[in-house]
C-alpha positions in Angstrom: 55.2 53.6 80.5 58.9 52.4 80.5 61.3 53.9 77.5 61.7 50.8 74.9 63.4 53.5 72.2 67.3 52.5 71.7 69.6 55.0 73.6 72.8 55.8 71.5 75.9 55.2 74.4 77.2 58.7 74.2 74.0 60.1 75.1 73.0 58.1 78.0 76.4 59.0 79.3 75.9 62.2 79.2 72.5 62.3 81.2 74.8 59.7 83.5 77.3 62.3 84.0 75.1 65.4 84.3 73.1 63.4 86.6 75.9 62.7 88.9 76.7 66.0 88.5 73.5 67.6 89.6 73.5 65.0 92.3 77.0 66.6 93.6 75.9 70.2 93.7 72.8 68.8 95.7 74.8 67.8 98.2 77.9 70.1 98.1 77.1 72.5 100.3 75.6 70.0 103.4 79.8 69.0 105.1 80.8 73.0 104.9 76.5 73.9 106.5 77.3 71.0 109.5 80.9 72.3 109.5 80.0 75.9 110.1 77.3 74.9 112.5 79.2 72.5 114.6 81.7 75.2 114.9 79.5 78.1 115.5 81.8 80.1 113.0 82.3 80.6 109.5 86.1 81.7 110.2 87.9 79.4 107.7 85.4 80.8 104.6 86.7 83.3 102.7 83.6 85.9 102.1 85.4 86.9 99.1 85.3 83.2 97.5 81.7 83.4 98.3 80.8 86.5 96.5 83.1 86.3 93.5 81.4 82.3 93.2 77.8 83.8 93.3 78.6 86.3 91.0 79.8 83.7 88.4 76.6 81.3 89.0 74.4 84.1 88.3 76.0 84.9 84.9 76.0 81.4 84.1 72.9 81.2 84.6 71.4 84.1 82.4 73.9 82.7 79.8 72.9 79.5 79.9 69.1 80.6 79.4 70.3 82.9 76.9 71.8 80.7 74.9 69.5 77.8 75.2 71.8 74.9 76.7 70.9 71.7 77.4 67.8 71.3 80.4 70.8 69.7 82.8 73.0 72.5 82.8 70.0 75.4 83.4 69.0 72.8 85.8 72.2 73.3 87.8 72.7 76.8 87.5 69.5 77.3 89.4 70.6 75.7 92.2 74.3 77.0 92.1 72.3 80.4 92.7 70.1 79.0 96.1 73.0 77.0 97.6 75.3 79.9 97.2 72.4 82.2 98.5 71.9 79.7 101.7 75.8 79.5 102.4 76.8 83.2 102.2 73.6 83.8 104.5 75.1 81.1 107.4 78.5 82.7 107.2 77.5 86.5 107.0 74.9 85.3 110.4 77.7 83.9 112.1 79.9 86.3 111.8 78.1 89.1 112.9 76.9 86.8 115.9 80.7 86.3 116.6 81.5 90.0 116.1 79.1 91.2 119.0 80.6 88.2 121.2 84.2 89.5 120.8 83.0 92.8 121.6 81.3 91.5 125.0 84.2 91.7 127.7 84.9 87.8 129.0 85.9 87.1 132.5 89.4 85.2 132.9 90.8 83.7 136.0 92.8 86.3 137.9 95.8 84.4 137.4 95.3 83.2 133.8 95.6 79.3 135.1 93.4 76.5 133.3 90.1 75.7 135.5 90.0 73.1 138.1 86.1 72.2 137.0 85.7 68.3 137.7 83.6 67.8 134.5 87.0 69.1 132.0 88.1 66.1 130.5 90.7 64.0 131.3 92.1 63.9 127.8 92.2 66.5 125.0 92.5 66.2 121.4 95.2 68.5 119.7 92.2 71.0 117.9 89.0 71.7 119.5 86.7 69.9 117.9 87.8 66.9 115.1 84.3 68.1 113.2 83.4 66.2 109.8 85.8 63.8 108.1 89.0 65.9 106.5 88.0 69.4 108.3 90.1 71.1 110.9 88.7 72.9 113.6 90.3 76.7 113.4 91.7 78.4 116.3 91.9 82.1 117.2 95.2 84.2 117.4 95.2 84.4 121.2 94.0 80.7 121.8 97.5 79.7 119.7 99.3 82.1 122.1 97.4 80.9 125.2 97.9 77.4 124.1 101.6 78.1 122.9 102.9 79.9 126.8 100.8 77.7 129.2 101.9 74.3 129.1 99.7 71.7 129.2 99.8 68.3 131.3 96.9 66.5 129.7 98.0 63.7 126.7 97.5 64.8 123.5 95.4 62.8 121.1 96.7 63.0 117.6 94.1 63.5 115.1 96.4 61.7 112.4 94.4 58.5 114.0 91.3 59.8 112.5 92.4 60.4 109.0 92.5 57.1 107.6 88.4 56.8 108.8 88.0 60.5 107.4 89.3 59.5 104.0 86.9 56.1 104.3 83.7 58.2 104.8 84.8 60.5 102.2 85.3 58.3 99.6 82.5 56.1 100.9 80.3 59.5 100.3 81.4 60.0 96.9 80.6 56.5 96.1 77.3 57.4 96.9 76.7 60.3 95.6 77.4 58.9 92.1 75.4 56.1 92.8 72.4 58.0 93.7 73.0 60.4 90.3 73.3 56.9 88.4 70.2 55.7 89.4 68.3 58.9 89.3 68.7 58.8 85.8 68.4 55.4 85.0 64.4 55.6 86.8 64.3 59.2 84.7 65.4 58.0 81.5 63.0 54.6 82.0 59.7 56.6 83.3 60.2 59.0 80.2 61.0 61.9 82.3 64.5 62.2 80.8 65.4 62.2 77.1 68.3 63.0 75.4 68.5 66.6 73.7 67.5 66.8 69.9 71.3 67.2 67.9 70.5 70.4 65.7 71.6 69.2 62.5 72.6 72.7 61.6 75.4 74.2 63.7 75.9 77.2 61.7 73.8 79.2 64.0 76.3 81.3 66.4 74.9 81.9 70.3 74.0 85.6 70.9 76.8 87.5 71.7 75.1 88.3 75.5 74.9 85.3 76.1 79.2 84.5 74.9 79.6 87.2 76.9 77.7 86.0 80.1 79.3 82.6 79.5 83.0 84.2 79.6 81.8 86.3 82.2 81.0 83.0 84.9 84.1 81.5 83.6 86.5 83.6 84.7 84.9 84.8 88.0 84.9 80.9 88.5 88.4 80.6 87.9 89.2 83.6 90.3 87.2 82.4 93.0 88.9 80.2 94.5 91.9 82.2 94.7 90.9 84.1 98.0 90.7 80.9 99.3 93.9 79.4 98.7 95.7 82.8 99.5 93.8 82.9 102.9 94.6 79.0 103.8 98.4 80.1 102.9 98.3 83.2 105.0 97.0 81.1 107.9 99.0 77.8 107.3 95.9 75.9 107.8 92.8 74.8 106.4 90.8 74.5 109.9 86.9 75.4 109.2 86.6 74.1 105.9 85.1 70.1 105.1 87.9 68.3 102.5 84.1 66.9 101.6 82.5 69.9 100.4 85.9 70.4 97.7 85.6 66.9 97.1 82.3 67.1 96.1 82.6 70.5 94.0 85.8 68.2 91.8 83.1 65.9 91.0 80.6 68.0 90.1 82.8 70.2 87.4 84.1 66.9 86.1 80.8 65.8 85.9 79.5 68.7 84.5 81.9 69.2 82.1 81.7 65.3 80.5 78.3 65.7 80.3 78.6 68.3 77.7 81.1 66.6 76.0 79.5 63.1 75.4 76.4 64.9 74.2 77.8 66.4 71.0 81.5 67.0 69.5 80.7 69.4 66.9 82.9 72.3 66.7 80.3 74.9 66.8 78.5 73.0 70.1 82.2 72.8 71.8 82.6 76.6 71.2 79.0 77.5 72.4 79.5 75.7 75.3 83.5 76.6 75.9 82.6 79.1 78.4 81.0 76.4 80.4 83.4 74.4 80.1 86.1 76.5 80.9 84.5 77.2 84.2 84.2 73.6 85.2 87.3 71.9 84.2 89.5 74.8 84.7 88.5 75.3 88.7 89.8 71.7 88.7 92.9 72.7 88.8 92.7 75.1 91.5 90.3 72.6 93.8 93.8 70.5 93.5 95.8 72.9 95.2 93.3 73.3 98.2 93.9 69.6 98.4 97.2 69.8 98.7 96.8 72.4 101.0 94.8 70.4 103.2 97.9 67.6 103.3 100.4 69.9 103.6 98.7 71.8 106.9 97.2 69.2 108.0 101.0 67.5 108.3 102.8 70.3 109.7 100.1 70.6 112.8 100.8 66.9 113.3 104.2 67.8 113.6 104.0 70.5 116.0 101.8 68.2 117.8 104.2 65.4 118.3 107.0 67.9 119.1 104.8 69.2 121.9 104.3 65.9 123.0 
C-alpha cells in the first residue's frame, strides 16, 4: 500500500539525508578494501586511525541505544562497528603476510642491474601501480633509494594525465551514491517501510547521563582519529595506499548524518541530546579537509620530482 499521508518538508529531508548517509557508509569502505587488495598491503593505513575510529563507533553505538535516537542513526552505528571490524581485519592480515615476506631473504642480481626479462615493459608509469581513482601507490624505503641511484632509461608516464579521469569517476561515484540513498527512501517512505519519527512534545526529559557520556566519549575519539592519519601522510610526504574515494565518501556521510538530525527537530533540548553526535560528524569534517589537501599537495610535489627526473 503506497503512503498517501502528507509529509512535512523538514522531515522528508531528513530521512533524504540520513538515507544518503547510510548509503555512504555502505559503500565507504569498498575504494580503501580494492585499494588494499590491489596492492597487497595495508602500508598507507594508519592502525592507530583504525583502532581509535572503532573505539568511537562502538561508544556511539551503546549511546545511541541508550539514549533512544532516531532508528537512522542506530541504524548506522551498527554498521560503523562491521565495516570497521572487516577493514582492521584486511590490514592486520596483510601486514602480518608482509612481515613474514620481509623476513624471507630475496635473491638480487649479483650486480644490482635492472633485469633483461623480454616480457618488462617497455614503458613505466612514475608509481607502481596507478590503483583506484585519487590513490597513490606507496613505495618502500629501499625502492626510493633503488629508484633514486640507478637511473632509469625507460620514459616516464606522468600520472598527472590520470587525474582529471580520477576526479570524473569520483565525483561521478558520489553522484551515485546520493542518488541511490535518494531513491532508497523515496521507495521506503512510499511502501510504508519508512516514517518519520514521532516529535516528543515534551523535551524536558534529559538523556541518561551514560548515555551523554558515551555520546561525548565517540565524539572525541572521532575527532582524534584522524590525527594519526594526517601525522603519518606528513611524516611520509605522501598519501600512496589510501583511495581520495573512501575520504570522499566518509565527508558525505558525516554531512549527511549530521543534517539528518538537524532537519528532524530544532528544539534545544533534541540539539543538546544529540550534540555529541553531532559533534562527531561535522567536526571530523574539518579534519577529512586537511587529508584532502594533503592528497593535492603530495600528489603535486611527486609530479614535480617526476618531471625533474625526466
Amino acid at each position: 500500500m503506497w503512503a498517501t499521508s502528507p509529509l512535512p518538508l523538514h522531515e522528508a529531508l531528513s530521512g533524504i539525508f540520513g538515507s544518503i548517509s547510510l548509503a555512504s557508509w555502505v559503500f565507504l569502505l569498498v575504494p580503501q578494501l580494492i585499494e588494499n587488495y590491489r596492492e597487497g598491503s595495508a602500508e598507507g593505513i594508519s592502525l592507530a586511525f583504525l583502532a581509535v575510529w572503532f573505539i568511537g563507533d562502538l561508544a556511539n553505538f551503546f549511546g545511541a541505544v541508550w539514549a533512544g535516537l532516531v532508528p537512522t542513526v542506530i541504524a548506522l552505528a551498527v554498521y560503523f562497528c562491521f565495516a570497521d571490524a572487516v577493514l582492521i581485519t584486511q590490514c592486520l592480515y596483510y601486514n602480518f603476510i608482509n612481515a613474514r615476506k620481509a623476513a624471507r631473504p630475496e635473491a638480487l642480481p649479483a650486480n644490482g642491474a635492472a633485469s633483461d626479462d623480454p616480457h618488462q615493459p617497455l614503458l613505466r608509469r612514475s608509481s607502481d601501480n596507478i590503483g583506484l581513482p585519487g590513490s597513490r601507490r606507496r613505495s618502500s624505503a629501499s625502492t626510493k633509494r633503488r629508484d633514486s641511484v640507478l637511473p632509469s632509461p625507460l620514459p616516464v608516464i606522468p600520472e598527472s594525465e590520470t587525474s582529471s579521469k580520477a576526479w570524473f569517476r569520483n565525483a561521478l561515484s558520489i553522484i551515485l551514491v546520493c542518488l541511490a540513498g535518494s531513491l532508497g527512501w523515496f521507495i521506503a517512505w512510499k511502501v510504508g517501510a519508512w516514517q518519520p519519527t514521532p516529535t516528543d512534545p515534551d523535551m524536558s526529559d534529559h538523556p541518561a547521563l551514560g548515555a551523554e557520556i558515551l555520546g561525548y566519549a565517540s565524539a572525541v575519539a572521532y575527532l582524534g582519529a584522524r590525527i594519526p592519519q594526517i601525522v603519518k601522510n606528513y611524516r611520509e610526504r605522501s598519501c600512496e595506499g589510501l583511495s581520495l574515494l573512501f575520504f570522499m565518501l566518509s565527508l558525505l556521510g558525516n554531512a549527511t548524518y549530521g543534517a539528518g538530525i538537524l532537519f528532524h527537530l530544532l528544539e534545544k533540548q533534541y540539539i543538546l541530546t544529540n550534540l555529541p553526535w553531532l559533534i562527531g560528524s561535522l567536526g571530523t569534517m574539518a579534519e577529512d579537509t586537511i587529508i584532502f589537501i594533503q592528497f593535492h599537495l603530495y600528489a603535486k610535489e611527486e609530479e614535480d620530482e617526476s618531471s625533474a627526473i625526466v
